[in-house]
C-alpha positions as CSV (number, residue, x, y, z in Angstrom):
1,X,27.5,27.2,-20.4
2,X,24.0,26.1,-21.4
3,X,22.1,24.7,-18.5
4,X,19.8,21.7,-19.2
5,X,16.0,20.8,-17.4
6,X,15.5,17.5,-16.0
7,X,12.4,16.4,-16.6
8,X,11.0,13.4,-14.2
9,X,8.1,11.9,-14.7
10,X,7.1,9.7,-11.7
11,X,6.2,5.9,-12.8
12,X,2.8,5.1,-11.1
13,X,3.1,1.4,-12.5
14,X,1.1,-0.6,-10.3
15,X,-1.7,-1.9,-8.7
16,X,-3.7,-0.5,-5.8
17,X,-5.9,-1.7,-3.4
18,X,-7.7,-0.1,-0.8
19,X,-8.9,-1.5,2.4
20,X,-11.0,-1.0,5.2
21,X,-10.3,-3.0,8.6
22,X,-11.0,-2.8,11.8
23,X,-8.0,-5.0,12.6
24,X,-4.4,-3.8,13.4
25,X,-1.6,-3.9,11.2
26,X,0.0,-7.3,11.9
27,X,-3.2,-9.0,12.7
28,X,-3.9,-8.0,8.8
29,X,-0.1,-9.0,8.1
30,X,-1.0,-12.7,9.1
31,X,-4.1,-12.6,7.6
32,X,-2.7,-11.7,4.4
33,X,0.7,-14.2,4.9
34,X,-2.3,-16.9,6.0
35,X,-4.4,-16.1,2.4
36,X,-2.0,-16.2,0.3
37,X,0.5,-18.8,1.8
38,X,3.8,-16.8,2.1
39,X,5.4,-14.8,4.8
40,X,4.7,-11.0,5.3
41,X,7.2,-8.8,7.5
42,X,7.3,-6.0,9.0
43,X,10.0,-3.5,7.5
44,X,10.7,0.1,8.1
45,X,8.2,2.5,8.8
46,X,7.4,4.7,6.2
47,X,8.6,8.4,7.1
48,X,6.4,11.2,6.0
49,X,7.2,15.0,6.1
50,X,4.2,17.2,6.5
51,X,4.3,20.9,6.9
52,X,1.5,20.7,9.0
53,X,3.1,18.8,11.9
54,X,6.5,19.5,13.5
55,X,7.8,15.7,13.3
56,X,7.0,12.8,11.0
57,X,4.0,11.1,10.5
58,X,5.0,7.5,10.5
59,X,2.9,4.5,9.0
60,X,3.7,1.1,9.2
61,X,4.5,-1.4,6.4
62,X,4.5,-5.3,5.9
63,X,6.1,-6.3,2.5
64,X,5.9,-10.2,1.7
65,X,9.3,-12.2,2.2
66,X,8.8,-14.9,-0.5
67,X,9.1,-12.5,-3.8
68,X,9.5,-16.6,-5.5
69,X,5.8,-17.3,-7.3
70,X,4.8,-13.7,-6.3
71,X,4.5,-10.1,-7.2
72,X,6.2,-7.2,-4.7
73,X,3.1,-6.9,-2.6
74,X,3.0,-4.3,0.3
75,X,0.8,-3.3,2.8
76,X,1.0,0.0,4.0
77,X,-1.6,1.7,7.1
78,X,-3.2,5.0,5.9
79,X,-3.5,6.1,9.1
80,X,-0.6,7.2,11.7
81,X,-1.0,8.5,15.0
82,X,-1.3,12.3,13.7
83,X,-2.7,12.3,10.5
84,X,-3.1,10.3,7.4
85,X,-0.9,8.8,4.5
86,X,-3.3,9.7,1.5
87,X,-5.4,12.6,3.0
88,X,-8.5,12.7,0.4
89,X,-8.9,8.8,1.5
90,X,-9.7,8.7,5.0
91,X,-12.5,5.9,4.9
92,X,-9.6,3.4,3.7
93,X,-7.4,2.0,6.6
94,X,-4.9,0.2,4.6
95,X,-3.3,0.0,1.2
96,X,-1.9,-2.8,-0.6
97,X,0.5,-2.0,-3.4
98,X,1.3,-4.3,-5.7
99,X,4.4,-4.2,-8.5
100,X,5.5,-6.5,-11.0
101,X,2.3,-8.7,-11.4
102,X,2.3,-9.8,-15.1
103,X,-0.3,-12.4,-14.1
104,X,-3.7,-11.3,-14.0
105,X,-5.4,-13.9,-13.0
106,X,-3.2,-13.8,-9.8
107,X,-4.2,-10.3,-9.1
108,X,-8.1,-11.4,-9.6
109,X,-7.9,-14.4,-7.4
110,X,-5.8,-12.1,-4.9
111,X,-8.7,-9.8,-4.7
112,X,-11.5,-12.5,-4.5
113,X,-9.7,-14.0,-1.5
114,X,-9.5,-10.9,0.2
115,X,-13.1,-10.4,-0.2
116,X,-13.7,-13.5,1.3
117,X,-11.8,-12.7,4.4
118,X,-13.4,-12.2,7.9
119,X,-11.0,-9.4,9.0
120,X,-11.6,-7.2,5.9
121,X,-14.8,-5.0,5.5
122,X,-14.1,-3.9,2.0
123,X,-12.2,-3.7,-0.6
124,X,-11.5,-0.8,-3.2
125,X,-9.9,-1.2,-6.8
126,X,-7.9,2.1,-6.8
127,X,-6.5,4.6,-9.7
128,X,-3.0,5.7,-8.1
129,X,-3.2,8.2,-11.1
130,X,-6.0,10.0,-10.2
131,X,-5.2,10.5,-6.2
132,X,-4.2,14.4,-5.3
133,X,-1.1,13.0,-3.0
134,X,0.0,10.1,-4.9
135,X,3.7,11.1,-4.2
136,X,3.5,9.6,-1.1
137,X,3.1,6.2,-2.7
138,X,6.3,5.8,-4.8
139,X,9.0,4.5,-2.3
């Protein structure tokens, strides 16, 4: 019987943002529901394994409810109580990922108004190509 290789190639087919805040996660949630008029929730926390710690690190996500007019966006902490998400980013607090946009001037005008906003310090254009744990960010 001949065996046969599977070869995966993970698809790393969308946007990233990076985001520094002092603010906690569902006072960024609103902000981010109030910016772009739609409704961001809170759904399961992401569960990651680490050989490092003897449970899972846990990190908190907030996907937008009205996917109507609007691209998958989620935002997703970097930081849990015991370690980080994406380890060789530890300056960024948050991460918005962002599937399906076709429309780039909606991504442009997304990033502008985050910019603008009073809770968020900065705002980093991201390759999730060229990060050492990307892994963690297909779920």
């Amino acid at each position: 019987m001949k065996t046969r290789k599977l070869k995966y190639k993970p698809d790393y087919d969308f946007k990233l943002l990076g985001l520094s805040s002092v603010e906690e996660d569902y006072k960024l949630s609103w902000e981010l529901s109030r910016t772009l008029n739609t409704g961001f929730v809170k759904s399961m926390e992401l569960r990651i394994i680490d050989p490092k710690f003897s449970d899972f690190l846990l990190f908190s996500v907030f996907e937008n409810e009205d996917k109507s007019g609007f691209p998958d966006i989620r935002l997703v902490s970097n930081k849990g109580k015991e370690g980080y998400l994406i380890e060789e980013l530890k300056n960024i607090d948050f991460f918005i990922i962002i599937h399906d946009d076709e429309d780039t001037n909606f991504y442009t005008e997304f990033v502008s108004k985050l910019k603008k906003s009073e809770v968020i310090t900065a705002v980093f254009q991201l390759e999730p190509n060229k990060l050492k744990s990307k892994e963690k960010l297909l779920f």
